[in-house]
ZAVO-822778 format. One line per field, with one value per atom (N, C-alpha, C, CB): residue number from 0; atom name; z, x, y. Coordinates in nm, 3 decimals, always signed. Glycine has a CB too. Layout:
REM ZAVO-822778
i <- NUM_... $
at <- CA_... $
z <- Z_... $
x <- X_... $
y <- Y_... $
//
This chain:
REM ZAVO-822778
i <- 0_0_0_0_1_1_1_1_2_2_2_2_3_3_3_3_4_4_4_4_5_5_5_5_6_6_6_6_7_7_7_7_8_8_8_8_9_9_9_9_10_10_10_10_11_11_11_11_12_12_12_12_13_13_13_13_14_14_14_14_15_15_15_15_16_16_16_16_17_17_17_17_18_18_18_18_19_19_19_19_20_20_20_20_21_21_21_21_22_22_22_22_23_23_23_23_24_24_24_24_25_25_25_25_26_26_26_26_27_27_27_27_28_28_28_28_29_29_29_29_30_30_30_30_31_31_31_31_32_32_32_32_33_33_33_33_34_34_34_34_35_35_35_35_36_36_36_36_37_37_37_37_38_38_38_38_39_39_39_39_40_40_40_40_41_41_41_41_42_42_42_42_43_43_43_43_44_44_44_44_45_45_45_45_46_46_46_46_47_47_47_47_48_48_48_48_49_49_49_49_50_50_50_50_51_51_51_51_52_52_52_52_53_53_53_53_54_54_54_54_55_55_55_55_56_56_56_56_57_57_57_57_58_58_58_58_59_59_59_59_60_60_60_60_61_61_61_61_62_62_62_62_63_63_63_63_64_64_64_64_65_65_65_65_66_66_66_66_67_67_67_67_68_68_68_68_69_69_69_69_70_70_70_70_71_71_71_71_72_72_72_72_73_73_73_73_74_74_74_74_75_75_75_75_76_76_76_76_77_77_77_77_78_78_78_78_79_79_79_79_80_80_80_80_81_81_81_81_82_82_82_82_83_83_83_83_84_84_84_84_85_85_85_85_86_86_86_86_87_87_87_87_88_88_88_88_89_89_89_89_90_90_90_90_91_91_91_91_92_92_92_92_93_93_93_93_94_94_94_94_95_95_95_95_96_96_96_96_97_97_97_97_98_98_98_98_99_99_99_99_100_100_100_100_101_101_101_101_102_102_102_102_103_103_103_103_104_104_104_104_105_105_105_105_106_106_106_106_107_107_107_107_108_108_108_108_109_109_109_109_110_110_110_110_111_111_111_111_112_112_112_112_113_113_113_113 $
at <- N_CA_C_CB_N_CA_C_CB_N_CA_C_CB_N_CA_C_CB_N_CA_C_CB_N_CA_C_CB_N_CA_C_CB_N_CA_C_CB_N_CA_C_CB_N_CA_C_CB_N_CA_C_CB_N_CA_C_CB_N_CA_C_CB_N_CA_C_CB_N_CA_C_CB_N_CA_C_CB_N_CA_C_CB_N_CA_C_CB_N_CA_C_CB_N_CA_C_CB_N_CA_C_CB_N_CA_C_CB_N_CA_C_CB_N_CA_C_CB_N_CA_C_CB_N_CA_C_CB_N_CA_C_CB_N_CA_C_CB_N_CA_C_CB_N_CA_C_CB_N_CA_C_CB_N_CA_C_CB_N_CA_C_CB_N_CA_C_CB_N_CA_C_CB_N_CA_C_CB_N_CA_C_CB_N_CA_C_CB_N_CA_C_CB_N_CA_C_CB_N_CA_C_CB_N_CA_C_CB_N_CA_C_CB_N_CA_C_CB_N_CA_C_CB_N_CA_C_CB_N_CA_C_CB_N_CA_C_CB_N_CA_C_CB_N_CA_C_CB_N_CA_C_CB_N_CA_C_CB_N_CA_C_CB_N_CA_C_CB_N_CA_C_CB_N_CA_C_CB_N_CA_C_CB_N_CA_C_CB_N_CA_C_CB_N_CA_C_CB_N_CA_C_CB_N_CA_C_CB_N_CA_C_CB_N_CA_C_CB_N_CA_C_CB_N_CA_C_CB_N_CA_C_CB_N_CA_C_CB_N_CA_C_CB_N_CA_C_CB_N_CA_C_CB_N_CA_C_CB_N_CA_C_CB_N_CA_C_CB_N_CA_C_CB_N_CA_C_CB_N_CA_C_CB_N_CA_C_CB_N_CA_C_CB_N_CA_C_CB_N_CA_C_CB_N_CA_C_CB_N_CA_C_CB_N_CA_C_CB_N_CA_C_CB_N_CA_C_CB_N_CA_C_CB_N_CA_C_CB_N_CA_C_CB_N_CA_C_CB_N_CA_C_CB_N_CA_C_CB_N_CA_C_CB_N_CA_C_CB_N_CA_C_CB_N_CA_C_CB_N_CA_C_CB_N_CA_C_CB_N_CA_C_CB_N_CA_C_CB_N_CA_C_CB_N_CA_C_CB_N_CA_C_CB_N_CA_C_CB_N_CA_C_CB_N_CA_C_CB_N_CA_C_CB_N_CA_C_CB_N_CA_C_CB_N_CA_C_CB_N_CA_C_CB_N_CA_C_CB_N_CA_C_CB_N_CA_C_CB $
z <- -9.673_-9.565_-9.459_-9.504_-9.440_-9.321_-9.218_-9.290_-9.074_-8.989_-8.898_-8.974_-8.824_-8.739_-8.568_-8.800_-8.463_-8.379_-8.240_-8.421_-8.121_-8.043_-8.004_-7.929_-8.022_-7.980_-8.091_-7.926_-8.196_-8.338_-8.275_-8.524_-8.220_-8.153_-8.099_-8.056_-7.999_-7.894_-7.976_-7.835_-8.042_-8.092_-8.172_-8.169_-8.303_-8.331_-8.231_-8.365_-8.152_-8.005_-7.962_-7.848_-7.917_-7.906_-7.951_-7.904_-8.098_-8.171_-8.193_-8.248_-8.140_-8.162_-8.027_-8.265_-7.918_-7.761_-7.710_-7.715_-7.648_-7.607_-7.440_-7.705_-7.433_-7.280_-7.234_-7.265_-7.330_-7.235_-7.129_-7.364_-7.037_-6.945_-7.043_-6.785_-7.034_-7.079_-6.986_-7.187_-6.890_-6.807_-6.676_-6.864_-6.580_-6.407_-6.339_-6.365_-6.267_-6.109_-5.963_-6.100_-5.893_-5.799_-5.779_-5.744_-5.745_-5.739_-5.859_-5.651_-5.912_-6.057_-6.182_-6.075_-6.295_-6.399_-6.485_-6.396_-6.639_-6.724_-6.800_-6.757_-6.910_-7.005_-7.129_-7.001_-7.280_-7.425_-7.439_-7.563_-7.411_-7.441_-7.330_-7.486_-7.227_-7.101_-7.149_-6.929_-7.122_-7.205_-7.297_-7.361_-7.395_-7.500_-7.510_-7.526_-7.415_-7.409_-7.336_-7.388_-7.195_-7.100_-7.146_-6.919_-7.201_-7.277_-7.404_-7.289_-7.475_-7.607_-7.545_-7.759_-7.372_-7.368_-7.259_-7.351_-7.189_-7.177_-7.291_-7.117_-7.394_-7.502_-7.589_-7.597_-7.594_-7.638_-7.533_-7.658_-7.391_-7.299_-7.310_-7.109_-7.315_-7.337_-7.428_-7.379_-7.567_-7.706_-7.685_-7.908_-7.644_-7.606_-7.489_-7.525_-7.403_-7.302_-7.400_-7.207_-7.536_-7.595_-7.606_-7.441_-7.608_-7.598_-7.773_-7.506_-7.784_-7.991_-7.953_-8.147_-8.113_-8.149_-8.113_-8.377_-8.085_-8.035_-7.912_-8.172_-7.818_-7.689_-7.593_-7.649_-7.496_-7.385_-7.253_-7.371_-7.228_-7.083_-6.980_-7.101_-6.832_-6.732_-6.678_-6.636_-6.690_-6.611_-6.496_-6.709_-6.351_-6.214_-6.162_-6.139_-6.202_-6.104_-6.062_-6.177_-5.978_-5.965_-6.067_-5.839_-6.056_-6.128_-6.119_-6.082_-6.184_-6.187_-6.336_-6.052_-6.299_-6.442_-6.489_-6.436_-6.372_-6.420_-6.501_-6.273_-6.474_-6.553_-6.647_-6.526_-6.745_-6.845_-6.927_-6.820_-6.833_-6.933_-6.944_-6.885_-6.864_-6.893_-6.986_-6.756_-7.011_-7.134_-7.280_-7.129_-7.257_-7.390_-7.414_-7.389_-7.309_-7.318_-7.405_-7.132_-7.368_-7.434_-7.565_-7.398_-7.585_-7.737_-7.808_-7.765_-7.769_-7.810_-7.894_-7.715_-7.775_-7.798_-7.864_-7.626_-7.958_-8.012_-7.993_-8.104_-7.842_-7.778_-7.722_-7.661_-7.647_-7.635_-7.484_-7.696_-7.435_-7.256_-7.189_-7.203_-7.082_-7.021_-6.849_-7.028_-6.850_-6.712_-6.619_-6.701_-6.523_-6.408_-6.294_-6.388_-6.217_-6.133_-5.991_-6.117_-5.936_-5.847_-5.697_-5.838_-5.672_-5.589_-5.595_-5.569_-5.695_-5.703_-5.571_-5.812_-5.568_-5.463_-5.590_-5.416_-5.493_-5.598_-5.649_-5.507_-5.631_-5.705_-5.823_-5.593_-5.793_-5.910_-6.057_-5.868_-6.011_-6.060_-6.145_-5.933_-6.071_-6.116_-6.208_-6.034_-6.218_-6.303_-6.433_-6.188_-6.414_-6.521_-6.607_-6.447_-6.507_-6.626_-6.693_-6.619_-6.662_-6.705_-6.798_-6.622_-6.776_-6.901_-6.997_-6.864_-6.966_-7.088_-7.180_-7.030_-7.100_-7.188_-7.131_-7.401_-7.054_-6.977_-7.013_-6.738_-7.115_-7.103_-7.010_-7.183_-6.955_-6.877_-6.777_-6.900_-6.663_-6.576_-6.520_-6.467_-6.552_-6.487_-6.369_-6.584_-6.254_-6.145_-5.966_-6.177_-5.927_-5.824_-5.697_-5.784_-5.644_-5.534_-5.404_-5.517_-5.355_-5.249_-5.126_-5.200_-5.131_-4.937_-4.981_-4.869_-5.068_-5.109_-5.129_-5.174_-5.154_-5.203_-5.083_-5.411_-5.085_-4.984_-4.969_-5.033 $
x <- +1.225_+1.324_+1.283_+1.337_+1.376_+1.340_+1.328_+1.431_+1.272_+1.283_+1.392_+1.211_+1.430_+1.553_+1.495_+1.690_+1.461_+1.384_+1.492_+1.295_+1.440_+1.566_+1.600_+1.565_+1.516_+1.601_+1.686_+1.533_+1.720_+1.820_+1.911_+1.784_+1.936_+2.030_+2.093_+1.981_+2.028_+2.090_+2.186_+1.975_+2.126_+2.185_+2.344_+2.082_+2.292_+2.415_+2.541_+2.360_+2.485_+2.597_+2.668_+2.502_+2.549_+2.621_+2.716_+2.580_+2.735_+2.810_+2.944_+2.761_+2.913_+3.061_+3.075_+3.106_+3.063_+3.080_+2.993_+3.004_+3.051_+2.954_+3.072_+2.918_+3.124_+3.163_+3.123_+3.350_+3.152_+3.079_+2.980_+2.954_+2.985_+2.883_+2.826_+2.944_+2.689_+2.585_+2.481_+2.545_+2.445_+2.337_+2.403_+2.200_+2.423_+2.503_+2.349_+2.678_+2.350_+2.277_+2.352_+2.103_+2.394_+2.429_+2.590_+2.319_+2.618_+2.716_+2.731_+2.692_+2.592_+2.575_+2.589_+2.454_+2.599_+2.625_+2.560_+2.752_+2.581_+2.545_+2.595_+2.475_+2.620_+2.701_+2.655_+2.779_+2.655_+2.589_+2.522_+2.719_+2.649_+2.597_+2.514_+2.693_+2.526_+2.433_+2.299_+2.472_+2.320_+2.150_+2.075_+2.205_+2.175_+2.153_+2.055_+2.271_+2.137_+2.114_+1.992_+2.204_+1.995_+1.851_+1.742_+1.871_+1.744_+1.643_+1.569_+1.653_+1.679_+1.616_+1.554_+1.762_+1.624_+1.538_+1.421_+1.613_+1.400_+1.239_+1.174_+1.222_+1.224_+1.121_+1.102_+1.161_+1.167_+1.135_+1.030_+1.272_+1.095_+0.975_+0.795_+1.043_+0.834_+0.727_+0.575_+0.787_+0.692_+0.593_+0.569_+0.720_+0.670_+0.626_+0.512_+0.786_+0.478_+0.339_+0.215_+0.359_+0.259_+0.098_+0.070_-0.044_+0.154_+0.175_+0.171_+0.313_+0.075_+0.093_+0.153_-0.138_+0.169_+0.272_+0.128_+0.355_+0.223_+0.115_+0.021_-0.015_+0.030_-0.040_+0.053_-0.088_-0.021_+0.078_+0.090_+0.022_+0.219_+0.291_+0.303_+0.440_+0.265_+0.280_+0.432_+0.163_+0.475_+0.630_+0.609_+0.787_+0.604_+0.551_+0.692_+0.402_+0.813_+0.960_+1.021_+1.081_+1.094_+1.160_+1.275_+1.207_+1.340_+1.427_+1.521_+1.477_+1.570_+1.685_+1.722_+1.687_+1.815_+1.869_+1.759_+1.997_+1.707_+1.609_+1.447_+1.577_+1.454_+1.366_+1.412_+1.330_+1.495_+1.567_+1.564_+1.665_+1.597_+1.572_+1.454_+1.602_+1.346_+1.217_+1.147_+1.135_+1.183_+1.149_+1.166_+1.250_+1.327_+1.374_+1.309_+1.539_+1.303_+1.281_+1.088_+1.308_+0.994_+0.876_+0.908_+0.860_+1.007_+1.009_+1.044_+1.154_+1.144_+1.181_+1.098_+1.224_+1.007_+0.871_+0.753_+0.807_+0.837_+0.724_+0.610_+0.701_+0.596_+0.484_+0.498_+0.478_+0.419_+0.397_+0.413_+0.278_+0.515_+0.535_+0.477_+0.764_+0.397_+0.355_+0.424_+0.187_+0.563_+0.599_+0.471_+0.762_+0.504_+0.411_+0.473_+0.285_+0.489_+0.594_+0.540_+0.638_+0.625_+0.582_+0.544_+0.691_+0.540_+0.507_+0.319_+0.598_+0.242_+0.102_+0.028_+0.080_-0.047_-0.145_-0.198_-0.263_-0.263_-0.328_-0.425_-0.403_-0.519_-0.666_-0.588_-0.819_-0.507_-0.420_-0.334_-0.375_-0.295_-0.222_-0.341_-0.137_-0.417_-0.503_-0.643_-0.511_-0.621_-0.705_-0.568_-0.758_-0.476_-0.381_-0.433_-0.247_-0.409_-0.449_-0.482_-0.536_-0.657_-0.740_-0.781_-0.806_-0.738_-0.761_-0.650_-0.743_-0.511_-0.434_-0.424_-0.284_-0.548_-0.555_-0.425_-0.548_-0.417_-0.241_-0.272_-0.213_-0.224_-0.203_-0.132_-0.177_-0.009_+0.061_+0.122_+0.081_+0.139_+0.225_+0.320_+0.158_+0.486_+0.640_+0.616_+0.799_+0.655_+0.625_+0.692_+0.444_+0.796_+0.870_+0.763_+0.978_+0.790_+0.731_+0.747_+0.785_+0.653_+0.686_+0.743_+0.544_+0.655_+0.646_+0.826_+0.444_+0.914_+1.006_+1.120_+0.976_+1.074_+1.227_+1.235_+1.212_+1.358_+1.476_+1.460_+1.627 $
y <- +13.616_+13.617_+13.515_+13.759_+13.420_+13.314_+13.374_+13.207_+13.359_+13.382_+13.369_+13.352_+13.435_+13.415_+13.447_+13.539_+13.371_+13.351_+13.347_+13.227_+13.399_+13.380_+13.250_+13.452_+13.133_+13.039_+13.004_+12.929_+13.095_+13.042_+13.117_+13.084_+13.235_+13.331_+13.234_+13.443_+13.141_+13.018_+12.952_+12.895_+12.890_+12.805_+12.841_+12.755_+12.933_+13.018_+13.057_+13.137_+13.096_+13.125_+12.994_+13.180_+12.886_+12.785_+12.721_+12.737_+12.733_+12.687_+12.714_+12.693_+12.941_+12.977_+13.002_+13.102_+12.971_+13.026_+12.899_+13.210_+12.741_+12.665_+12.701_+12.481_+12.694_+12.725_+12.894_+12.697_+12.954_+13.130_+13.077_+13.269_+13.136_+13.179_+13.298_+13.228_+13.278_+13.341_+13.350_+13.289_+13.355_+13.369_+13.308_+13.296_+13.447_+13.447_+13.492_+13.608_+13.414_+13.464_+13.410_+13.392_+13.485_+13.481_+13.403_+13.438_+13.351_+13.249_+13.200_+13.150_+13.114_+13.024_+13.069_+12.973_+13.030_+13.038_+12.917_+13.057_+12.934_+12.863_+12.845_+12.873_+12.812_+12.830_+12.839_+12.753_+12.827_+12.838_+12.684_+12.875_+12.583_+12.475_+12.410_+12.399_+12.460_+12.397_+12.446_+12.459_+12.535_+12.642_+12.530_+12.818_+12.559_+12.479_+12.343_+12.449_+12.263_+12.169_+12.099_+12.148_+12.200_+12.164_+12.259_+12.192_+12.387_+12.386_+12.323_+12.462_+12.227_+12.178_+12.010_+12.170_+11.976_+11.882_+11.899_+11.767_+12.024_+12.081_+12.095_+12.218_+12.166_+12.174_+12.041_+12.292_+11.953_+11.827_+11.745_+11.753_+11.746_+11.676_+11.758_+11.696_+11.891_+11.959_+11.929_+12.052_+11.917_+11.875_+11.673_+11.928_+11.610_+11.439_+11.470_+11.322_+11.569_+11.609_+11.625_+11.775_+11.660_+11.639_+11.828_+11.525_+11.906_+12.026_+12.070_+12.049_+12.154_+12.161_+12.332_+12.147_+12.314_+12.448_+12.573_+12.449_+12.657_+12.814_+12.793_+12.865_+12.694_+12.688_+12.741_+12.547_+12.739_+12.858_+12.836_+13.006_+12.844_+12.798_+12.899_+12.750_+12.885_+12.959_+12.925_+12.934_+13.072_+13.049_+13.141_+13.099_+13.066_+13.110_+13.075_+13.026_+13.126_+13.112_+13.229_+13.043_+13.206_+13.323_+13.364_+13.321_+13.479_+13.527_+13.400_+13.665_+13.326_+13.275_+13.176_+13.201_+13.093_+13.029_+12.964_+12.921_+12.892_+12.786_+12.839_+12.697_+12.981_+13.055_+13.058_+13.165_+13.094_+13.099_+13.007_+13.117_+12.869_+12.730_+12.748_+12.573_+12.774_+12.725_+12.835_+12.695_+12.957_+13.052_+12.985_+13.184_+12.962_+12.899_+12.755_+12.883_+12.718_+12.585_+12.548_+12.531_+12.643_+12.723_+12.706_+12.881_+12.821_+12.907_+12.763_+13.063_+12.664_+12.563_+12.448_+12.531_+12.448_+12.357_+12.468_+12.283_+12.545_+12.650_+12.678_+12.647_+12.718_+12.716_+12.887_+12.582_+12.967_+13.082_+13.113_+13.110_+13.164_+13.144_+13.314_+13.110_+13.265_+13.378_+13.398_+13.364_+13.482_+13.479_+13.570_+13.550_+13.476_+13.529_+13.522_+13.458_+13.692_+13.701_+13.621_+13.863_+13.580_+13.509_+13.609_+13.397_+13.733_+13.762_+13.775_+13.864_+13.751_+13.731_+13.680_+13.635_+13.658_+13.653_+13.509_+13.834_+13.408_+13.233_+13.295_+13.060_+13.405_+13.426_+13.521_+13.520_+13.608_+13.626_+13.589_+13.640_+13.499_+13.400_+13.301_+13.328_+13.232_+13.192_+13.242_+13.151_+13.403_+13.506_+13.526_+13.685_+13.538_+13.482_+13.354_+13.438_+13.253_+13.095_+13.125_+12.981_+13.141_+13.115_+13.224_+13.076_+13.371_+13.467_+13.417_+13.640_+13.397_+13.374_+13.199_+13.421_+13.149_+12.979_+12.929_+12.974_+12.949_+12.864_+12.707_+12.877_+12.586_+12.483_+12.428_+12.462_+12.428_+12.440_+12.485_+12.434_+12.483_+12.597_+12.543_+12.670_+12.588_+12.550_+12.634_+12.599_+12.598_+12.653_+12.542_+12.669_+12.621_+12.572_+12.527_+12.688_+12.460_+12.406_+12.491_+12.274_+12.548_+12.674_+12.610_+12.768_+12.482_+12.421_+12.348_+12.225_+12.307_+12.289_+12.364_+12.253_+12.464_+12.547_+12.682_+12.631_+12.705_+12.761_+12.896_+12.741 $
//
């Protein structure tokens, strides 16, 4: 039996629902093929970073769409994503990294965002 993985769910969906909104927060929305699309080119920029299959990404965002791309966007670049809620404390967060081998960490800019 092949595997059937959730970013194949994506895709499948995409194909029969590319305008649905599939993922609302607040005002915003997304759609199948938007999804689609900015997660398959995080997970492509991801693996061109030198990122191999089964290494593991810190997702330090808040609840929102752009978490979502960046989950899928992981599973995409068949890599292994560890959310990390952002209300942590840095010696926290940083006892995360480093116990879970974090190669990477997606993570919003605090002194930047709203």
């Amino acid at each position: 039996m092949k595997p059937f993985l959730v970013q194949h769910f994506l895709e499948k969906s995409c194909r029969k629902y590319p305008d649905k909104v599939v993922v609302a927060h607040g005002t915003q929305g997304i759609c199948f093929a938007d999804l689609y699309e900015k997660s398959g080119a995080l997970g492509y920029g991801l693996r061109r970073s030198g990122l191999d299959r089964g290494e593991r990404i810190g997702i330090l965002l808040d609840k929102s769409i752009a978490q979502v791309v960046a989950l899928l966007g992981a599973l995409r670049a068949e890599a292994v994503f560890v959310l990390i809620n952002s209300i942590l404390k840095e010696d926290q967060v940083r006892h995360i990294l480093n116990d879970c081998g974090i190669k990477l960490l997606i993570a919003a800019d605090r002194r930047t965002a709203s």
